[in-house]
C-alpha positions in Angstrom: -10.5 -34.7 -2.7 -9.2 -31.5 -1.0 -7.8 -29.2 -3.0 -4.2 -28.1 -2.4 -3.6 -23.9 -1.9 -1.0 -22.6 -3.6 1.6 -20.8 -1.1 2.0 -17.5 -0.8 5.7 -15.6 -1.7 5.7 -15.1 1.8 5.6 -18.5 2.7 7.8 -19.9 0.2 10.4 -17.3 1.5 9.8 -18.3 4.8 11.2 -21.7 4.1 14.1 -20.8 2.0 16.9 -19.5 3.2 18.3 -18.7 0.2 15.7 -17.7 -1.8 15.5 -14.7 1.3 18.9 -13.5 0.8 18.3 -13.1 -3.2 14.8 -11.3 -2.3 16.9 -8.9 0.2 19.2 -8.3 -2.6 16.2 -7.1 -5.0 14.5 -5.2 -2.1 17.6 -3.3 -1.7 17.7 -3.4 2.4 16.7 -0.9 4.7 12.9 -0.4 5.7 11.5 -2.6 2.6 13.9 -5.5 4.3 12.7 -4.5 7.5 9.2 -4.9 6.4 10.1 -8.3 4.7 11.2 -9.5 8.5 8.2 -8.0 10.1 5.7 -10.0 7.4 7.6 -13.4 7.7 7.3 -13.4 11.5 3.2 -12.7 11.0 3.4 -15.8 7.8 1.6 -18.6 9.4 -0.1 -17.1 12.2 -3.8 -17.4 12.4 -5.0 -14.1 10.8 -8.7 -12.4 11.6 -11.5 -13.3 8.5 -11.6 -10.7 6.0 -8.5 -11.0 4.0 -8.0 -14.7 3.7 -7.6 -16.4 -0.2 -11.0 -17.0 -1.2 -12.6 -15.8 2.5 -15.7 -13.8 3.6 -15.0 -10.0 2.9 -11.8 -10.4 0.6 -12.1 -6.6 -0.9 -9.7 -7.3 -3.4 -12.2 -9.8 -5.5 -14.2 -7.1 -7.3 -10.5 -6.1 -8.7 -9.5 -9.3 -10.0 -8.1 -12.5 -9.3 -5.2 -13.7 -8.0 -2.1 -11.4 -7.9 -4.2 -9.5 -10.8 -6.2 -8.3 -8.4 -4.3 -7.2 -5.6 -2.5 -5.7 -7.7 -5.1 -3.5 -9.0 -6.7 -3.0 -5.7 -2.9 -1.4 -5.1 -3.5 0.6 -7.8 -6.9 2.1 -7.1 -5.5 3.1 -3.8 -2.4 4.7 -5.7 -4.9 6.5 -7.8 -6.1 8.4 -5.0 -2.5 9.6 -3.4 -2.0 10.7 -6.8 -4.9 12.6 -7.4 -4.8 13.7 -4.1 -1.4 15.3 -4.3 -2.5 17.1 -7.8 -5.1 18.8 -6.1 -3.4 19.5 -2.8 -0.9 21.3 -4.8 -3.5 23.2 -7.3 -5.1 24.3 -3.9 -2.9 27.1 -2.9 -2.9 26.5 0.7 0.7 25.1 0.6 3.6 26.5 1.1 7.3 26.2 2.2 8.3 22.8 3.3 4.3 21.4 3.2 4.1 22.3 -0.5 7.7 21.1 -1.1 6.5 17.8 0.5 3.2 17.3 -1.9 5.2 17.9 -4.8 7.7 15.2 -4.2 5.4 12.9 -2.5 3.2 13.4 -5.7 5.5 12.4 -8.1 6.2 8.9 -6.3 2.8 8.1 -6.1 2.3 9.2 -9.6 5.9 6.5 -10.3 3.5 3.9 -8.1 0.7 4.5 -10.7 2.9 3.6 -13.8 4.6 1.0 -11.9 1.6 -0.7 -10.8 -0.3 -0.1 -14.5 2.2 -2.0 -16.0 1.9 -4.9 -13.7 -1.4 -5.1 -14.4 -1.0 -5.5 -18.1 2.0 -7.8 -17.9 -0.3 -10.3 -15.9 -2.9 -10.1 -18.5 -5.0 -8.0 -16.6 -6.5 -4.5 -17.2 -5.6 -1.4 -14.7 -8.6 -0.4 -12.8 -10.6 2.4 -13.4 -9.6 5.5 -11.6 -12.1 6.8 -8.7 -13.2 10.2 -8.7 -11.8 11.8 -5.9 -12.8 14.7 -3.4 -10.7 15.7 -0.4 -10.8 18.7 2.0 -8.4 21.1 0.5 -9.2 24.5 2.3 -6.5 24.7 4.9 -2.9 23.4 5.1 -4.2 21.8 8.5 -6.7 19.6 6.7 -4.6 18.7 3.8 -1.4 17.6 5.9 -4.9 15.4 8.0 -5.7 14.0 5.2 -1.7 13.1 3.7 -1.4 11.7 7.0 -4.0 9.6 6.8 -3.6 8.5 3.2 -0.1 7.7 3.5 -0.8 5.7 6.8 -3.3 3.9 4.9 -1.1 3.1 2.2 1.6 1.4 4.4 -1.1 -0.4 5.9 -2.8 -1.7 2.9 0.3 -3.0 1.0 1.4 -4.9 4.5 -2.3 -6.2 4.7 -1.7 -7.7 1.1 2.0 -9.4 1.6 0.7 -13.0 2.8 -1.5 -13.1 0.0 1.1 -12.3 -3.0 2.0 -15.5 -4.8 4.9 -13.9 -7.1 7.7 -13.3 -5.7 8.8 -10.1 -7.5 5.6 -8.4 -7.2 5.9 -9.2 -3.1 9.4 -7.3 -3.7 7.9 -4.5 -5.4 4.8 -4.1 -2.9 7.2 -4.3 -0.1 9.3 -1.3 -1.2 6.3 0.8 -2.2 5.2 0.0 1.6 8.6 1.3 3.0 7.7 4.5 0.6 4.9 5.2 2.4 5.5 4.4 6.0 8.3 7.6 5.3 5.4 9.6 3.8 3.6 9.0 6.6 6.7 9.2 9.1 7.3 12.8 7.9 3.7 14.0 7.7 3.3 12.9 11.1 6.2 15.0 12.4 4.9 17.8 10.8 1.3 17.4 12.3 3.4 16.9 15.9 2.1 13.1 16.0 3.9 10.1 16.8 6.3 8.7 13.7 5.2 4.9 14.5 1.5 5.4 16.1 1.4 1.4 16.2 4.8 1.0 18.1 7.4 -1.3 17.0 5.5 -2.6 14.8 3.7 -1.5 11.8 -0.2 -2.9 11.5 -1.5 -4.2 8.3 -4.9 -3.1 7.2 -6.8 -5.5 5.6 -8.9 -4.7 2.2 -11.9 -4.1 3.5 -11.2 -1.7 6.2 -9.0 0.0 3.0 -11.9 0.6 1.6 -13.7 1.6 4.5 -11.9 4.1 5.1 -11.3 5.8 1.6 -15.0 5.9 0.9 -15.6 9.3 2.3 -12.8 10.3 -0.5 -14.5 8.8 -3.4 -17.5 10.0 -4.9 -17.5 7.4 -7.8 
């Protein structure tokens, strides 16, 4: 007896008409919605191994189960930004608009953080532990690098995560943190004289594992 997968949010959206226009309505239009269109269009396409339910390399396991788990993967991630932006700011190689910037940018990922804790807990799950962090702070040049890069991979990881979500209001509420990010990013980018949308008209998802990939060198437990 096969047994039968349970369908993502994505796909259950992709079917329903009307359950879309009621998740538009909670997403609040704009980029989030825009990002909603973008997933749909990717929902039952063949996607590459690594961030399948269940398959070879899913990241998100050692987190939890189910939307537990990619939730707290989220989270972990959120961690970092968070910390990050503490210490960028603590640095003193900030000022004017850049310092502005960290401030504000810091106290939305530090919103994500509660946001996503409580989550967590709601699902009957506990928050992950947060990662000790180390970053590059000793010019404005390498900490505006490294917000670009964190912010970038922030977008990425929440959009590598949408076919996977199986409750609806948590794809709603990774969706909109995503849009939060790809402006991070957007603005960081213009500041570093890089292109806004590096990927084109299209933003890329990032699958867990290359998430974690790519935040190792931040993380020293």
């Amino acid at each position: 007896m096969v047994e039968e997968r349970n369908p993502s949010a994505l796909e259950k959206l992709r079917g329903d008409p009307s359950s879309r226009k009621a998740f538009l309505r909670t997403l609040g239009g704009g980029a989030a919605a825009a990002s909603l269109t973008l997933a749909l269009a990717a929902c039952g396409k063949e996607k590459a191994g690594g961030n399948e339910v269940g398959g070879a390399g899913v990241a998100t396991a050692a987190y939890g189960q189910g939307d537990a788990g990619i939730v707290n993967f989220a989270l972990a991630l959120e961690y970092l930004e968070s910390d990050f932006y503490k210490q960028a700011v603590a640095s003193g190689n900030l000022d004017g608009r850049a310092l502005e910037l960290a401030k504000r940018f810091g106290g939305q990922e530090d919103d994500h953080v509660t946001t996503l804790e409580g989550t967590v807990r709601n699902l009957g799950g506990t928050p992950a532990p947060r990662p000790k962090a180390s970053f590059d702070l000793s010019s404005r040049e390498n900490i505006l690098i490294t917000m670009d890069q964190l912010e970038g991979l922030g977008a990425g990881a929440y959009l590598g995560q949408a076919d996977r979500i199986e409750s609806k209001e948590i794809l709603a509420a990774a969706l909109s943190i995503h849009s939060v990010e790809a402006r991070h990013a957007a603005v960081v980018s213009m500041m570093l004289g890089r292109p806004i949308s590096p990927d084109g008209a299209f933003a890329r998802p990032i699958t867990s594992v290359d998430v974690l990939t790519q935040i190792r060198p931040f993380v020293t437990a």
